[in-house]
C-alpha positions, 0 to 999 in steps of 0.5 A: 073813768078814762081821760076821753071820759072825764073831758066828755062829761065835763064839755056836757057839763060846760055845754048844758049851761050856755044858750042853743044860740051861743052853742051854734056859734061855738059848734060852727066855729070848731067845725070852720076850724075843722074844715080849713085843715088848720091842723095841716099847718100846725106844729107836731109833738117833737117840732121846734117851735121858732123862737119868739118873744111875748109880754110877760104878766107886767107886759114886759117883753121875754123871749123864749130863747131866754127861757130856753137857755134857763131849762125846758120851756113850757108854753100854754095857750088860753082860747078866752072866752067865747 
């Protein structure tokens, strides 16, 4: 099974155990998304992000110049929950 494969059955999966109304409101929202050309301004594979500075798990601020100065940095971002 491709990659492609695998995550399409796996949205079906996710998808067949929420509402039609809360599948509306999550499909409207990507769409909004989609249309605003967000993707137009976002960072591409090989772009330098800008340094930055987050609270770690203890809400203690890190900065990734910091992290970068240990070895490569790898930042994950979370959407929460719908």
């Amino acid at each position: 099974m491709t990659l492609k494969e695998e995550l399409a059955a796996l949205k079906a999966r996710l998808e067949a155990r929420r509402s039609p109304e809360a599948l509306e409101i999550m499909h409207r929202a990507v769409d909004d998304l989609r249309r605003s050309n967000v993707l137009d301004r976002t960072l591409k594979v090989g772009d330098r992000a800008p340094a930055f500075t987050l609270p770690n798990a203890d809400e203690k601020p890190v900065s990734s110049e910091a992290l970068l100065a240990r070895g490569p940095l790898v930042v994950t971002f979370y959407r929460g929950r719908w």
